[in-house]
N, C-alpha and C positions, 0 to 999 in steps of 0.2 A: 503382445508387446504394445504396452502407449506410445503413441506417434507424437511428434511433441514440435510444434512451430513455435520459434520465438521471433518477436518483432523487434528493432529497435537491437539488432544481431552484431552493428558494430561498434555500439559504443561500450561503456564500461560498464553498466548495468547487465548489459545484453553478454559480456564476455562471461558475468559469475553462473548468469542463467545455463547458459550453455554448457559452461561449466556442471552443474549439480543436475542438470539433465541425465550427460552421461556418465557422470557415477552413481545416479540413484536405480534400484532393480526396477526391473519390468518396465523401464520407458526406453526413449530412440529420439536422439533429435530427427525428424524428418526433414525439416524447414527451415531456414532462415532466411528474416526478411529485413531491408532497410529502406530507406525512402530512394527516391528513384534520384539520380546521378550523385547518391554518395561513393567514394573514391575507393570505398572496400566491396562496393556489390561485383561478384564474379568472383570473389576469391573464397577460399577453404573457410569455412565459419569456423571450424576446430584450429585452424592454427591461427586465424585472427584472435581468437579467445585463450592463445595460450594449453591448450589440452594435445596438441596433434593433429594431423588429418583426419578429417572427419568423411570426406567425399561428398558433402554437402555447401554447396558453394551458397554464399547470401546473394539471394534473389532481392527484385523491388515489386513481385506483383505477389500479392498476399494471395487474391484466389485462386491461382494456380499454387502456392506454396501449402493451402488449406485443402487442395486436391487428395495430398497423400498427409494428413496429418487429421490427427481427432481434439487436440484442447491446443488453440493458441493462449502464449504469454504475454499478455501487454503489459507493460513496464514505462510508457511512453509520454503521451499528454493528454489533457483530458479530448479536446476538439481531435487528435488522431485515434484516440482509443474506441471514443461514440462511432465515427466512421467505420474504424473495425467493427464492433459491434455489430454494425445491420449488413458485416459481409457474412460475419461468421452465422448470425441468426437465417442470413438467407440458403446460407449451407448448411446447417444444424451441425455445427461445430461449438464446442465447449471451449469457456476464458475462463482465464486467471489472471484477474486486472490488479498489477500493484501501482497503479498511476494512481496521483494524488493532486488534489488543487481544483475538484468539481465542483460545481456550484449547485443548490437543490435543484434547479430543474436539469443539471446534467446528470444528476442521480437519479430524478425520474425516468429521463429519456432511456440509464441502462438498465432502470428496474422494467420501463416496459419491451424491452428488449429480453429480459430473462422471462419473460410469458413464452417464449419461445424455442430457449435454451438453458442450461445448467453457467449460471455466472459466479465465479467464486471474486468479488469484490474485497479489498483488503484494504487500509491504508499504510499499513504496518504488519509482515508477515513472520517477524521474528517471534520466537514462541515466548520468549522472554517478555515481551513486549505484549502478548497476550496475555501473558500472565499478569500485567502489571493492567490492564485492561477491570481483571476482575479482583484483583487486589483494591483498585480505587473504589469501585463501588463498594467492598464491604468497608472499607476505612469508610468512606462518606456517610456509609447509613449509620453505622456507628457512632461520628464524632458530631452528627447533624448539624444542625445551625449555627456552635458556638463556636467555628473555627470559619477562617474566611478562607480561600482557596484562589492560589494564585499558579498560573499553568509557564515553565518556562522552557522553550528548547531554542538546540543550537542543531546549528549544520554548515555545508561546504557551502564557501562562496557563490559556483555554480547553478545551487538550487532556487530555484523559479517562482515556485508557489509559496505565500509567506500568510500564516502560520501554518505550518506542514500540517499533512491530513493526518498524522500522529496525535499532534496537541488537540488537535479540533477535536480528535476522536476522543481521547482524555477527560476534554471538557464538559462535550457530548455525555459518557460515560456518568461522571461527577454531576451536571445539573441534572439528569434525568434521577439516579438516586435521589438526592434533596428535593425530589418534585419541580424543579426551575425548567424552563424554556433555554435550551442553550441561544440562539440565535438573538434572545433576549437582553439575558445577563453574560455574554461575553463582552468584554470593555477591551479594545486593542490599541488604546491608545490614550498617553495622560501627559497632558505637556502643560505647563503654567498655572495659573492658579485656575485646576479644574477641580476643586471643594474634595472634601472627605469620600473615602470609600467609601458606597455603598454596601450594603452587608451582604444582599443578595447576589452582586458581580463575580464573575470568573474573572482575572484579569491572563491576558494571552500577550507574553514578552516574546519576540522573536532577537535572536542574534545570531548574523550569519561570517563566518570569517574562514578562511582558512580550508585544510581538507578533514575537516569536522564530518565522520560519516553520519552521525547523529545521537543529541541528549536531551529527553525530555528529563524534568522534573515538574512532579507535583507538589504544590505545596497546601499543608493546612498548617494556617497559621491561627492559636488560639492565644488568649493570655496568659502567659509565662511560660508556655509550649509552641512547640511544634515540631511540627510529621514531614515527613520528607520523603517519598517517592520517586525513585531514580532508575534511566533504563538508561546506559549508555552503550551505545552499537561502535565494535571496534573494527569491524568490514562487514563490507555488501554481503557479501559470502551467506551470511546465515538468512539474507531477504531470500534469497534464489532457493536455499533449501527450501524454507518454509513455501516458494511457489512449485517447486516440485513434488515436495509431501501434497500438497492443496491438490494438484492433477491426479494423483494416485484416488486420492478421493473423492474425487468428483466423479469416477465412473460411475456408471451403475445408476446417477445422481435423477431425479427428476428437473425439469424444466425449472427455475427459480432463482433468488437471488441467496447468496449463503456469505458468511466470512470464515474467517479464522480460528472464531469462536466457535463454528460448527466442526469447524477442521478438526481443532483441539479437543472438541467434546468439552467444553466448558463452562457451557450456557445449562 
């Protein structure tokens, strides 16, 4: 049986995790953790999440929660997640980071971290959203130069990091097909008289409002056409799946960094 720590145990992210914990086979939540004098640590993580008593009350000290558990969930932020990281790597315990909003050098700090352990990294763990991962690339290689590409998603008011690591990833995806540098040609911003498109630019539209769980679209826009790529997420519910499937398959895993595209078998 997978032993299975989730961090970030009482909020609403941490309710669906737990949730798909214990109805997915062969796991066990062991663990749950929150930050230290949140107002739910000491209670039942199973009835704070809605599922029942679980006899698992949310702790605030990770490495005593990582004592009886083999893959923590982070779900969290990037500066708590990196922290996790060098507890879990100094315990040789496996993640499942669906945290989003890291900067390249905090994707180094977690890739030199997976020299150590098995990281399954994601920005988006919905399978749907995978699919639509490798969907853009064959559209891009396809439509190539003659269509310009513009990235646009929404989400809940709440949400922090702006353009979600969804779109980034998208973009990501998209200029590396067409050969482009993303960090290059994404443009995040057009206000007044900032001249004509370039042909080469991503453009990255964020809008946040409401309890928008989340909708990327892509777009290619050519003359007299265009393509339209749409993922729209209608609850959390199916992220948590897709980070319980992710632990099922990280057993066995070697030390590295992996996503969802490995998850999926789709690379």
């Amino acid at each position: 049986m997978l032993k299975i720590a989730v961090t970030g145990a009482a909020g609403r992210m941490g309710s669906f995790l737990i949730k798909s914990v214990t109805e997915a086979e062969g796991m066990e939540l062991a663990a749950a953790i929150d930050r230290q004098g949140h107002p739910m640590v000491g209670q039942d993580a199973g009835l704070i999440a809605g599922c029942g008593a679980l006899g698992v009350n949310i702790g605030d000290d990770l490495e005593q929660a990582l004592q009886v558990a083999d893959v923590l969930i982070d779900f969290t932020f990037p500066e708590v997640t990196l922290a996790n990281a060098v507890i879990c790597a100094r315990m040789h315990k496996m993640m499942v980071i669906g945290s989003t909003g890291f900067t390249p050098e905090q994707r180094q700090q977690l890739a030199d971290t997976a020299n150590n352990i098995a990281v399954m990294l994601a920005p988006n763990m919905s399978v749907g959203v995978n699919a639509c991962f490798k969907l853009l690339k064959e559209a891009a290689n396809i439509l190539g130069e003659d269509f310009d590409v513009e990235v646009v998603e929404l989400h809940h008011n709440k949400k922090k990091d702006s353009p979600s690591g969804t779109a980034v990833r998208m973009g990501e995806v998209v200029a590396d097909a067409l050969g482009r540098d993303y960090n290059k040609v994404a443009n995040y911003h057009r206000e007044g008289m900032c001249g004509e498109r370039s042909h080469e630019e991503i453009g990255m539209q964020t809008v946040r409002g409401g309890d928008i769980v989340g909708e990327h679209t892509v777009y290619f826009i050519g003359m007299g056409e265009r393509i339209e790529i749409t993922h729209r997420a209608m609850s959390r519910a199916m992220f948590a799946r897709g980070a319980a499937r992710a632990c099922q398959w990280l057993q066995g895993k070697d030390a590295g960094m992996y996503d969802m595209q490995d998850v999926l078998e789709l690379k």
